[in-house]
PDB file of N, CA, C and O in Angstrom, chain B, residues numbered from 101:
ATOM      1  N   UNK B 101       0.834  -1.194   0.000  1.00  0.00           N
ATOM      2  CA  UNK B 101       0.000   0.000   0.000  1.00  0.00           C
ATOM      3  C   UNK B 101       0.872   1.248   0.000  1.00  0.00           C
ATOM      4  O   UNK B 101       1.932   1.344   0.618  1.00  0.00           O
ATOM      5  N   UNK B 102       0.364   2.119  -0.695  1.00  0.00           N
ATOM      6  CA  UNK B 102       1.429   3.214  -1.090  1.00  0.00           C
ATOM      7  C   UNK B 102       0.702   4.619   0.086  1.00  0.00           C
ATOM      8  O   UNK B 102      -0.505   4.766  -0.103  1.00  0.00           O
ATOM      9  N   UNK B 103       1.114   5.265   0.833  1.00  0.00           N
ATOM     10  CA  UNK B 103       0.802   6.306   1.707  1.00  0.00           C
ATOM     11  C   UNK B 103       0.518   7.166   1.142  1.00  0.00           C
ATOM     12  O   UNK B 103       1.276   7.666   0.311  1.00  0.00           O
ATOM     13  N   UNK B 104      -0.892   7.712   1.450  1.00  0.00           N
ATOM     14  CA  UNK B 104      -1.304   8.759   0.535  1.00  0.00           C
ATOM     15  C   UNK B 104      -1.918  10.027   2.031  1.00  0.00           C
ATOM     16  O   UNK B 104      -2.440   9.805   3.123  1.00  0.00           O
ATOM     17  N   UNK B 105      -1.439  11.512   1.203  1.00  0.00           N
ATOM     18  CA  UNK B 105      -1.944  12.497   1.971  1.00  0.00           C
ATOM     19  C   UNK B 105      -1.393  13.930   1.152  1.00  0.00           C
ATOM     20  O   UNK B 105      -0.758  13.939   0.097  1.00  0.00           O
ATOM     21  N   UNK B 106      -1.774  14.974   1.854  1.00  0.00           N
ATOM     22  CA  UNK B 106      -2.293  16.036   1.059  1.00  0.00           C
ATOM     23  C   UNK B 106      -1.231  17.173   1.632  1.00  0.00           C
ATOM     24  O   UNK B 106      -1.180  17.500   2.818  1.00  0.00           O
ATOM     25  N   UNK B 107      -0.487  17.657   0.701  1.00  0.00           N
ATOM     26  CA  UNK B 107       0.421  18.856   1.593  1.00  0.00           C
ATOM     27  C   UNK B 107      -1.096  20.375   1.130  1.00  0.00           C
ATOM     28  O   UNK B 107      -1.728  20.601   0.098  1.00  0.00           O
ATOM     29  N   UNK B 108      -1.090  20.940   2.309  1.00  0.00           N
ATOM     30  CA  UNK B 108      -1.861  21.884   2.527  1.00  0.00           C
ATOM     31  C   UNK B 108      -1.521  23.329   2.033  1.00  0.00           C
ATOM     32  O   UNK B 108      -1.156  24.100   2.919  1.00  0.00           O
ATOM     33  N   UNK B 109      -1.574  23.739   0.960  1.00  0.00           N
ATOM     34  CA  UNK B 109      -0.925  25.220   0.936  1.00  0.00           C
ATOM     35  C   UNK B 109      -1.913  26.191   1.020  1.00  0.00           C
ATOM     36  O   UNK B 109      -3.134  26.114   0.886  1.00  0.00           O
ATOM     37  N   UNK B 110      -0.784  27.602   1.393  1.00  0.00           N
ATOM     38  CA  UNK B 110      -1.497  28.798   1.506  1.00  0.00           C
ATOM     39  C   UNK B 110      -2.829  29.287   0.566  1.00  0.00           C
ATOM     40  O   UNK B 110      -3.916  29.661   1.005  1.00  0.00           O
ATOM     41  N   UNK B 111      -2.511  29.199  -0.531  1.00  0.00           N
ATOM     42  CA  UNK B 111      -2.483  29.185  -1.655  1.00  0.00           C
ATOM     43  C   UNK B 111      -4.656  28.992  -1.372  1.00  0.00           C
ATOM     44  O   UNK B 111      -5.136  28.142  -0.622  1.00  0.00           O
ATOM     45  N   UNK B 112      -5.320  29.785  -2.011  1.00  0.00           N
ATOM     46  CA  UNK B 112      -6.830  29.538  -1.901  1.00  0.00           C
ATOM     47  C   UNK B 112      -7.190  29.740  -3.005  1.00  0.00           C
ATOM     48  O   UNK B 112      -8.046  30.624  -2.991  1.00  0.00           O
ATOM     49  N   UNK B 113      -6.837  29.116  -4.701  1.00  0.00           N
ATOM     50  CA  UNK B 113      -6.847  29.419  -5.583  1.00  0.00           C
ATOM     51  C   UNK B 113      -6.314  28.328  -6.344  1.00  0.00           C
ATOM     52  O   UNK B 113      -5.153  28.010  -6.082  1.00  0.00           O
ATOM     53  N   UNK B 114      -7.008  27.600  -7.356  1.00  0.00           N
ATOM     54  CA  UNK B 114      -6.152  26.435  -8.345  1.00  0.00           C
ATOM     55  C   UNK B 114      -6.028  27.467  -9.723  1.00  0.00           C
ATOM     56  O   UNK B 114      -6.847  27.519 -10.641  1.00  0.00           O
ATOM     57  N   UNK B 115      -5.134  28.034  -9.632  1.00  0.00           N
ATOM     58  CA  UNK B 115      -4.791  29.059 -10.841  1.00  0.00           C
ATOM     59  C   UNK B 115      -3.618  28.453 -11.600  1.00  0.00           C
ATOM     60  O   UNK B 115      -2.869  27.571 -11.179  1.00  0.00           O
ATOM     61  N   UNK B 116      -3.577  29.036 -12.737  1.00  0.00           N
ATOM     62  CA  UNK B 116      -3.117  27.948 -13.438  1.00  0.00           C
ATOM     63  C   UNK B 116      -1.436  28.166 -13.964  1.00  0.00           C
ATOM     64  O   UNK B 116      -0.765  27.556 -14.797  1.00  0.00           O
ATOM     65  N   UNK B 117      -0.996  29.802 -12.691  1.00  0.00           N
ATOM     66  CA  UNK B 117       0.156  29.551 -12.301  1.00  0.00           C
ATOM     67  C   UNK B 117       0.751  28.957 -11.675  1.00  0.00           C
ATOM     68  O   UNK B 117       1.920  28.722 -11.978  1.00  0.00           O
ATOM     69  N   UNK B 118       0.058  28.366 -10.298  1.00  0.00           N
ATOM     70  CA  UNK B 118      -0.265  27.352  -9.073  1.00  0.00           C
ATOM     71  C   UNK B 118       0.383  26.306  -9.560  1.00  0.00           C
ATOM     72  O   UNK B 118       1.487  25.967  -9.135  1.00  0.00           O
ATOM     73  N   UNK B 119      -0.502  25.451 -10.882  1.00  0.00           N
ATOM     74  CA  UNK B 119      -0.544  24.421 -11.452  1.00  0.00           C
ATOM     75  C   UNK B 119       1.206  23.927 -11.685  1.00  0.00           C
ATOM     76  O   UNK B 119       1.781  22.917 -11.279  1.00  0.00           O
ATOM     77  N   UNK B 120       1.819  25.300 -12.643  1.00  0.00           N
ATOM     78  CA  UNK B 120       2.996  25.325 -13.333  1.00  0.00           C
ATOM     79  C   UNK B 120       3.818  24.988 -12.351  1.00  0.00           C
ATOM     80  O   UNK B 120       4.539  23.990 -12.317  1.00  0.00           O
ATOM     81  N   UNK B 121       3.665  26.178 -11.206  1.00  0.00           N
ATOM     82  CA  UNK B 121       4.286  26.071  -9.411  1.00  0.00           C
ATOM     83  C   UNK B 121       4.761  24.821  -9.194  1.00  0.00           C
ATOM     84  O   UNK B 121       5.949  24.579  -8.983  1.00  0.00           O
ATOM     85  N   UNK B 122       3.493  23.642  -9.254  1.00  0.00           N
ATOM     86  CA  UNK B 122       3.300  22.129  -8.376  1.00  0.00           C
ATOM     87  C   UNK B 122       4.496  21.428  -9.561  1.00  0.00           C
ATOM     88  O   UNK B 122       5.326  20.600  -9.186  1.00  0.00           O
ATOM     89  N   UNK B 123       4.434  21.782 -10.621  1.00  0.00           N
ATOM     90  CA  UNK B 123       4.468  20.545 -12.000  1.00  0.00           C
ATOM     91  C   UNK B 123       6.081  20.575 -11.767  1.00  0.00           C
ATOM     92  O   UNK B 123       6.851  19.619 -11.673  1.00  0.00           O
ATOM     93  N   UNK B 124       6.371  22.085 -11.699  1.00  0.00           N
ATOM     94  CA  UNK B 124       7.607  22.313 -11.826  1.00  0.00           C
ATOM     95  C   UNK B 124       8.402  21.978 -10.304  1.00  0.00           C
ATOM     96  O   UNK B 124       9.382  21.234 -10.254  1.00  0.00           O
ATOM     97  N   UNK B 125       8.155  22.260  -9.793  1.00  0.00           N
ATOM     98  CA  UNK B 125       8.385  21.477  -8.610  1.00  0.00           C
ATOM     99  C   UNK B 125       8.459  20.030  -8.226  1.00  0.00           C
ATOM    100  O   UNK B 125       8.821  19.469  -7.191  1.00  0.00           O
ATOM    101  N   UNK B 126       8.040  19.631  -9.291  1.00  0.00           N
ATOM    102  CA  UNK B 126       8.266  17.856  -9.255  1.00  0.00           C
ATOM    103  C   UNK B 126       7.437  16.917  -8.695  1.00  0.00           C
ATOM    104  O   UNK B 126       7.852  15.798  -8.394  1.00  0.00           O
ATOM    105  N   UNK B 127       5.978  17.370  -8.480  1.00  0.00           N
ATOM    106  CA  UNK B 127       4.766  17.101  -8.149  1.00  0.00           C
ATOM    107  C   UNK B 127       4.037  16.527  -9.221  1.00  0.00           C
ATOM    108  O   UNK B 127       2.806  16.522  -9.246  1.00  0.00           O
ATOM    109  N   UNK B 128       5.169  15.766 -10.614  1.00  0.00           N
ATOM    110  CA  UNK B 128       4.223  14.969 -11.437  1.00  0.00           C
ATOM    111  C   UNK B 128       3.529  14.311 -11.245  1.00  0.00           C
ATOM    112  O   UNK B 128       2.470  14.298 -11.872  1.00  0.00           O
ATOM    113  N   UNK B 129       3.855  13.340 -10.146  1.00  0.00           N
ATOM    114  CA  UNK B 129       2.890  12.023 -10.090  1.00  0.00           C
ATOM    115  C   UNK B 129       2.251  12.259  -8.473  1.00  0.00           C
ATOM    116  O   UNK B 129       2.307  11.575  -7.451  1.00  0.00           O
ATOM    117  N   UNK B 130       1.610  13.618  -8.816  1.00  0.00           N
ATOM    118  CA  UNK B 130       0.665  13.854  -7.886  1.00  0.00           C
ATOM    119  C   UNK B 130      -0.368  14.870  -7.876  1.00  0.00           C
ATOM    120  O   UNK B 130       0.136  15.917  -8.280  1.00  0.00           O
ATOM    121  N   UNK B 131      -1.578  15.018  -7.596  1.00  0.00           N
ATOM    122  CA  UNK B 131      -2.759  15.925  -7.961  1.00  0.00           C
ATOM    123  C   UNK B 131      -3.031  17.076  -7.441  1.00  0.00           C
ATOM    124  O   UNK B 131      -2.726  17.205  -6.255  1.00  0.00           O
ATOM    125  N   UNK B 132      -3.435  17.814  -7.885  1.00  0.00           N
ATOM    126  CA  UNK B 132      -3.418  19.388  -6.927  1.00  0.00           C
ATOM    127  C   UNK B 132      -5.012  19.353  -7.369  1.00  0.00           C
ATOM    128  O   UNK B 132      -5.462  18.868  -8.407  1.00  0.00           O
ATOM    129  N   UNK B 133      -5.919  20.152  -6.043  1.00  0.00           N
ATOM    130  CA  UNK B 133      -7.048  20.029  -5.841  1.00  0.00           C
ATOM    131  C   UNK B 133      -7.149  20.680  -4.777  1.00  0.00           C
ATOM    132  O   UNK B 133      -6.124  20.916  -4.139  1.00  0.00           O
ATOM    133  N   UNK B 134      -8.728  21.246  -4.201  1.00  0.00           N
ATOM    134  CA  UNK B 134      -8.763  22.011  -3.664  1.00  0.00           C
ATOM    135  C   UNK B 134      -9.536  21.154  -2.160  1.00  0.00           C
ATOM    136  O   UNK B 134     -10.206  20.122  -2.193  1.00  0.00           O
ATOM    137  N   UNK B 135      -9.250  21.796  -1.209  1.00  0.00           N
ATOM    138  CA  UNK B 135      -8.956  21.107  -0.061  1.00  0.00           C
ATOM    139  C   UNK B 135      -9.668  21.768   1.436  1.00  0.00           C
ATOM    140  O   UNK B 135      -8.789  22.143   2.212  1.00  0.00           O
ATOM    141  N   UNK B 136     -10.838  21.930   1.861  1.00  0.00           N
ATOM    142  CA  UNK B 136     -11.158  23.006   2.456  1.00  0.00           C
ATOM    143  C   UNK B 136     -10.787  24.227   2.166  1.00  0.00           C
ATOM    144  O   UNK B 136      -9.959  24.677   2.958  1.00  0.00           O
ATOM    145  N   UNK B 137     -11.129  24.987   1.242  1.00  0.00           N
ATOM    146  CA  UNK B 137     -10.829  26.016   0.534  1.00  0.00           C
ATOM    147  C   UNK B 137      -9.494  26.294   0.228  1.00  0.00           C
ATOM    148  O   UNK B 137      -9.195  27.430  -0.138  1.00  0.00           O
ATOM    149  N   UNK B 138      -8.697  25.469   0.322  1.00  0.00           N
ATOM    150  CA  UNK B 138      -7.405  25.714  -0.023  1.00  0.00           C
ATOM    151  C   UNK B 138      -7.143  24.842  -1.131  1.00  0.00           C
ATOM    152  O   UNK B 138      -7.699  23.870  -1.642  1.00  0.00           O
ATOM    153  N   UNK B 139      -5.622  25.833  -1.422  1.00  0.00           N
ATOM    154  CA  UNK B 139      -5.597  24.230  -2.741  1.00  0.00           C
ATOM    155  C   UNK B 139      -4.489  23.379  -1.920  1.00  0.00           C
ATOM    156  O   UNK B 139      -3.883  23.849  -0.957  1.00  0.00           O
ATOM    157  N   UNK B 140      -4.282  21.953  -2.467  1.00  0.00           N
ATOM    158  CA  UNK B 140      -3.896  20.757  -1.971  1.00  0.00           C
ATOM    159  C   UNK B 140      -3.151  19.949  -2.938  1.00  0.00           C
ATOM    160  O   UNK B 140      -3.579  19.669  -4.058  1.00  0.00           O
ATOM    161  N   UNK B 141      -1.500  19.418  -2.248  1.00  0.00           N
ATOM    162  CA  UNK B 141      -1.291  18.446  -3.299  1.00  0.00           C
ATOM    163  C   UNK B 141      -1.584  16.751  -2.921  1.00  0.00           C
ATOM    164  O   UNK B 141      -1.405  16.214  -1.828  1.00  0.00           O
ATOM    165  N   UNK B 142      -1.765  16.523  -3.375  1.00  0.00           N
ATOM    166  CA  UNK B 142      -2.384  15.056  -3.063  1.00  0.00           C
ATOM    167  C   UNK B 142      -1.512  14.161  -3.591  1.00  0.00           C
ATOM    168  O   UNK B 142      -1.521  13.868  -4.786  1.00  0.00           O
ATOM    169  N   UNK B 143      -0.621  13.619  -2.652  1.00  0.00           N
ATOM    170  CA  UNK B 143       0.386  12.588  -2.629  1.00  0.00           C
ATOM    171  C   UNK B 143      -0.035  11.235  -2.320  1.00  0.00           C
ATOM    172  O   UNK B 143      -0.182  10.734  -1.205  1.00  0.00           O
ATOM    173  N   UNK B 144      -0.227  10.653  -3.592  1.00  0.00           N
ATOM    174  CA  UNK B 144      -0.478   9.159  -3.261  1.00  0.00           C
ATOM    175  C   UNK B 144       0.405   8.173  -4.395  1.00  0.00           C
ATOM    176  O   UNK B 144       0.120   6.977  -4.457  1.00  0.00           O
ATOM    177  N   UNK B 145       1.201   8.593  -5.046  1.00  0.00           N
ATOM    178  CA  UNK B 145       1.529   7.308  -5.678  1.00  0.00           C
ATOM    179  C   UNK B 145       3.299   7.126  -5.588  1.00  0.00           C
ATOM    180  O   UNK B 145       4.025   6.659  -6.466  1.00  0.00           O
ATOM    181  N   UNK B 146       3.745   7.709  -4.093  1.00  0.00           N
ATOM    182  CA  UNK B 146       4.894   6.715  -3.902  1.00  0.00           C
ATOM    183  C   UNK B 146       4.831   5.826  -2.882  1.00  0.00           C
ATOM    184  O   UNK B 146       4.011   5.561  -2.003  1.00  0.00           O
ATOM    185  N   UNK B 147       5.885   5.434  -3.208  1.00  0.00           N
ATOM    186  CA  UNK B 147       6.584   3.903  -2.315  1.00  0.00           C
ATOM    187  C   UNK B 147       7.952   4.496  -1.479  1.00  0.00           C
ATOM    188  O   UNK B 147       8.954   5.114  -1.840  1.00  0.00           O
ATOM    189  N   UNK B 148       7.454   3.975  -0.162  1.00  0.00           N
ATOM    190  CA  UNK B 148       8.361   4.520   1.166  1.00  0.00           C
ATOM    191  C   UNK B 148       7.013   4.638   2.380  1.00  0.00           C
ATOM    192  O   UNK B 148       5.783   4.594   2.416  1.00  0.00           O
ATOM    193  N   UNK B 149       8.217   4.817   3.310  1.00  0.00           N
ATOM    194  CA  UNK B 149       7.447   5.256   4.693  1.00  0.00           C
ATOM    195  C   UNK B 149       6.692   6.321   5.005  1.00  0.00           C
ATOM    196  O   UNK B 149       7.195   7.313   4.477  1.00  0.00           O
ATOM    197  N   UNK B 150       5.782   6.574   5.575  1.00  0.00           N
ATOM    198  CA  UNK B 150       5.062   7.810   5.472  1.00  0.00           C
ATOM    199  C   UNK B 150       5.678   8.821   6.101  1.00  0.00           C
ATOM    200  O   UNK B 150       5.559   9.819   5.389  1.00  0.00           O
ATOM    201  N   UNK B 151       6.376   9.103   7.242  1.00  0.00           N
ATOM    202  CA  UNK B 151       7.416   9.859   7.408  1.00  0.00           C
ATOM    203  C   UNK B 151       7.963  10.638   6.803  1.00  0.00           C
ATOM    204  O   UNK B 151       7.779  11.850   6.690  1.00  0.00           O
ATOM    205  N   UNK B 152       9.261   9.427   6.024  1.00  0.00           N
ATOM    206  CA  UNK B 152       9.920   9.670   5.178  1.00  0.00           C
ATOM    207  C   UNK B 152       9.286  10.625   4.089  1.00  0.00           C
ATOM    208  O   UNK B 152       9.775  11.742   3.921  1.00  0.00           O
ATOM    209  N   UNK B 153       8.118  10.162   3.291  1.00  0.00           N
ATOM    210  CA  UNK B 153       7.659  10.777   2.036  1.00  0.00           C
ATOM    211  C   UNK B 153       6.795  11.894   2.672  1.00  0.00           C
ATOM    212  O   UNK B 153       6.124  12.490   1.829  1.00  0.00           O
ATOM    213  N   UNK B 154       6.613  12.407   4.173  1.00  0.00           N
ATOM    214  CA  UNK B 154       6.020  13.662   4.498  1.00  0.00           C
ATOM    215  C   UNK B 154       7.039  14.884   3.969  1.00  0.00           C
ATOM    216  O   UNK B 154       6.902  15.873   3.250  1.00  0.00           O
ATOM    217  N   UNK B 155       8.293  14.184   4.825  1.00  0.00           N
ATOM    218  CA  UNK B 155       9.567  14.936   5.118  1.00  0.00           C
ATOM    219  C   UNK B 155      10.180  15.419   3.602  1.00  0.00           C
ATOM    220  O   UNK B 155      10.437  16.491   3.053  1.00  0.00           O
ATOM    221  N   UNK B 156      10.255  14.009   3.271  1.00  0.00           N
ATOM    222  CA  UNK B 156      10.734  14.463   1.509  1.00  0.00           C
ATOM    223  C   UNK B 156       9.623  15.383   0.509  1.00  0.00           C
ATOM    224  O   UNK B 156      10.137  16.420   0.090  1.00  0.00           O
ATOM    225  N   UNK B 157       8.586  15.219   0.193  1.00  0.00           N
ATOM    226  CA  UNK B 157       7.623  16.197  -0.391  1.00  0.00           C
ATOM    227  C   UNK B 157       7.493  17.392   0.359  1.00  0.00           C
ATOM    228  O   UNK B 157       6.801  18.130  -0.343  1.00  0.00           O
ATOM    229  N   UNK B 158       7.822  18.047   1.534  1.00  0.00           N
ATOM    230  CA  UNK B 158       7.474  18.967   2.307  1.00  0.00           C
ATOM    231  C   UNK B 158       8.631  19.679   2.287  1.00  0.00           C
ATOM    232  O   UNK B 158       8.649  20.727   2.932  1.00  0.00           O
ATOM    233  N   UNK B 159       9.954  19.220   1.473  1.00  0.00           N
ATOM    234  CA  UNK B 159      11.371  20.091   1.130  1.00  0.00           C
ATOM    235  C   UNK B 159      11.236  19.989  -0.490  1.00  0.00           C
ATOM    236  O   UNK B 159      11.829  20.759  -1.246  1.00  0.00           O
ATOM    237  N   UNK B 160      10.542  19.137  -0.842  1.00  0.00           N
ATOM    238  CA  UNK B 160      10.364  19.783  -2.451  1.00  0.00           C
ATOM    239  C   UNK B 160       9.550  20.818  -2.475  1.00  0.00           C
ATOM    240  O   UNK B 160      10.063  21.725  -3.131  1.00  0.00           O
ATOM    241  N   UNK B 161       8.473  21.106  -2.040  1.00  0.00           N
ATOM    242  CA  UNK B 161       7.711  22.210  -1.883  1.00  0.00           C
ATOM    243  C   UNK B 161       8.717  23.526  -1.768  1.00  0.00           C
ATOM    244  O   UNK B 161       8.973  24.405  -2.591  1.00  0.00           O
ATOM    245  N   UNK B 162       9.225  23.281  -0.284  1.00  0.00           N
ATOM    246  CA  UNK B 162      10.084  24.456  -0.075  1.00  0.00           C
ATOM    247  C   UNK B 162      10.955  24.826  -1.294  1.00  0.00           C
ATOM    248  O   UNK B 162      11.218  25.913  -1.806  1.00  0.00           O
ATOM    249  N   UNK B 163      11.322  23.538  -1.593  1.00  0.00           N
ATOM    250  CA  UNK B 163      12.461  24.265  -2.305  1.00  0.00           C
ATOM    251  C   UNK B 163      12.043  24.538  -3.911  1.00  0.00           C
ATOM    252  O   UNK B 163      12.791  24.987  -4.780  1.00  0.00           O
ATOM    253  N   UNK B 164      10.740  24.170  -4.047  1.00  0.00           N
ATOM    254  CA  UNK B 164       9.679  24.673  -5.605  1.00  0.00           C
ATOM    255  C   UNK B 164       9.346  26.192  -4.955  1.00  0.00           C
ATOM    256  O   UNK B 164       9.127  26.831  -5.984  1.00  0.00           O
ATOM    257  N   UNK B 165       9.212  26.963  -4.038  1.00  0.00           N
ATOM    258  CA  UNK B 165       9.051  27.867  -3.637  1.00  0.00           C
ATOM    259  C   UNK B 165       6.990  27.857  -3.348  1.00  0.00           C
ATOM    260  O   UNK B 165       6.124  28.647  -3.723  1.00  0.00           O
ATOM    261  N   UNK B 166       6.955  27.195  -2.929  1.00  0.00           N
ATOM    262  CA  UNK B 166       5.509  26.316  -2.387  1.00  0.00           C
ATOM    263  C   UNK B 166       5.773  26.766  -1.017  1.00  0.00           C
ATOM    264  O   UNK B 166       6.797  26.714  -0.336  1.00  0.00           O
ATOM    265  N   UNK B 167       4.182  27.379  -0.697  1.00  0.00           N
ATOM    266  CA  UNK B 167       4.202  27.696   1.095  1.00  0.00           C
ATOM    267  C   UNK B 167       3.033  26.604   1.094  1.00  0.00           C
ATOM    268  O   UNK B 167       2.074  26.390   0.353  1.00  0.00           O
ATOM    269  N   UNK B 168       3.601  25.941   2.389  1.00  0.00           N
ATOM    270  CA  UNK B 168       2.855  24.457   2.583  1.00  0.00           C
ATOM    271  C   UNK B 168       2.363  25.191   3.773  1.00  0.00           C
ATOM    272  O   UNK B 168       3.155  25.918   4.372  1.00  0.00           O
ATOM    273  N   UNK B 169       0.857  25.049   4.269  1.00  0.00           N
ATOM    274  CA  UNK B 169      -0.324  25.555   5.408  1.00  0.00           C
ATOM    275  C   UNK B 169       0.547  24.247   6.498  1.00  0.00           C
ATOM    276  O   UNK B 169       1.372  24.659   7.314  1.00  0.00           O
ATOM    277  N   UNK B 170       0.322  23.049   6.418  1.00  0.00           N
ATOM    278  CA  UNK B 170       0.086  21.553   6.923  1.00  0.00           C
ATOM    279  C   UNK B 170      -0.320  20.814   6.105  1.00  0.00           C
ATOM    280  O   UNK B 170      -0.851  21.194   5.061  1.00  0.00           O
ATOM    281  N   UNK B 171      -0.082  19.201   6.544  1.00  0.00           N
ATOM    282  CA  UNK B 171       0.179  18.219   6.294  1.00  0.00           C
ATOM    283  C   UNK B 171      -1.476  17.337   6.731  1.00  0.00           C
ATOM    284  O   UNK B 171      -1.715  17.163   7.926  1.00  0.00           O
ATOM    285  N   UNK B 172      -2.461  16.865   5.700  1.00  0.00           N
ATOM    286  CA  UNK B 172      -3.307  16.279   6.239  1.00  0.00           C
ATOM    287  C   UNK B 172      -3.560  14.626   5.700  1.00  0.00           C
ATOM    288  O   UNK B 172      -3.327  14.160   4.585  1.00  0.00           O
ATOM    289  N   UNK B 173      -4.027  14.055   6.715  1.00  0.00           N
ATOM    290  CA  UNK B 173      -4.169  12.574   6.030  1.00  0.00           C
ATOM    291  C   UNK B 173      -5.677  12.061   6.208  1.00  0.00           C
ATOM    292  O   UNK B 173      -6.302  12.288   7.244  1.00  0.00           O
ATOM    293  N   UNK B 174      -6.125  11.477   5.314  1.00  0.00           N
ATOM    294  CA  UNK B 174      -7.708  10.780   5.725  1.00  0.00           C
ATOM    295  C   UNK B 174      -8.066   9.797   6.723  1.00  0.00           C
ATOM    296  O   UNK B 174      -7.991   8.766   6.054  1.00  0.00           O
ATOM    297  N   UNK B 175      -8.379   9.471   7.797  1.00  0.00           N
ATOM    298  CA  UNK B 175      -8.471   8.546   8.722  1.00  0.00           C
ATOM    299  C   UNK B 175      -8.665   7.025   7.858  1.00  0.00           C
ATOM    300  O   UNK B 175      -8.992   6.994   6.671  1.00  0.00           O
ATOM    301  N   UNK B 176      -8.474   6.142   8.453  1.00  0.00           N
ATOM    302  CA  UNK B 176      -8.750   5.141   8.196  1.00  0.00           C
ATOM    303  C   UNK B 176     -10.030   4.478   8.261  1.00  0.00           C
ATOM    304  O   UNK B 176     -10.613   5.091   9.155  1.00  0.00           O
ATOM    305  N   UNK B 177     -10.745   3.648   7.863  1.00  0.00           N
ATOM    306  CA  UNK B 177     -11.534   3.029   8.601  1.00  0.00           C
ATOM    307  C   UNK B 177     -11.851   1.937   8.182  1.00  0.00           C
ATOM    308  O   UNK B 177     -12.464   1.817   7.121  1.00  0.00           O
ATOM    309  N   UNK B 178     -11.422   0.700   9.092  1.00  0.00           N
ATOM    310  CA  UNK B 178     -11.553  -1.008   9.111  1.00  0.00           C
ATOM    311  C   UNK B 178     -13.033  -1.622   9.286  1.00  0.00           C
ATOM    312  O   UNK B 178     -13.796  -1.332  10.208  1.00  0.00           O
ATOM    313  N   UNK B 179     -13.260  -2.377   8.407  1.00  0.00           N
ATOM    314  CA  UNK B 179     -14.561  -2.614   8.936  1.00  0.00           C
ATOM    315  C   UNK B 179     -14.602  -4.487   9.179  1.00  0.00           C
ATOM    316  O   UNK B 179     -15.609  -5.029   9.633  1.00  0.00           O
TER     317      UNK B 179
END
């Protein structure tokens, strides 16, 4: 199972400089969408620890020049 969750940015707008922002930043194989009124990147298709891939996507941001709000994940639920 691959860890999926959402870096939170400032950002209250999917504009389609935003877009260029995420792409170029190296957020290919991941979705930007809007997120309680914010926009959101939605990290779900690597492989690693969830930790790890918080820590690592949350310095690509920085260093794409991305202001990340927080870090959110969807609860689980087992039935």
């Amino acid at each position: 199972m691959k860890p999926e969750f959402y870096l939170v940015l400032q950002e209250d707008d999917l504009s389609d400089e935003l877009a260029n922002t995420v792409f170029e930043a190296g957020f290919d194989d991941s979705s930007l969408e809007m997120r309680r009124n914010h926009a959101a990147i939605l990290v779900n298709d690597r492989e690693g620890e969830l930790t790890q891939l918080v820590r690592e996507a949350l310095g690509q941001a920085r260093k794409g020049g991305l202001c990340v709000s927080h870090v959110e994940m969807e609860s689980e639920v087992f039935a």
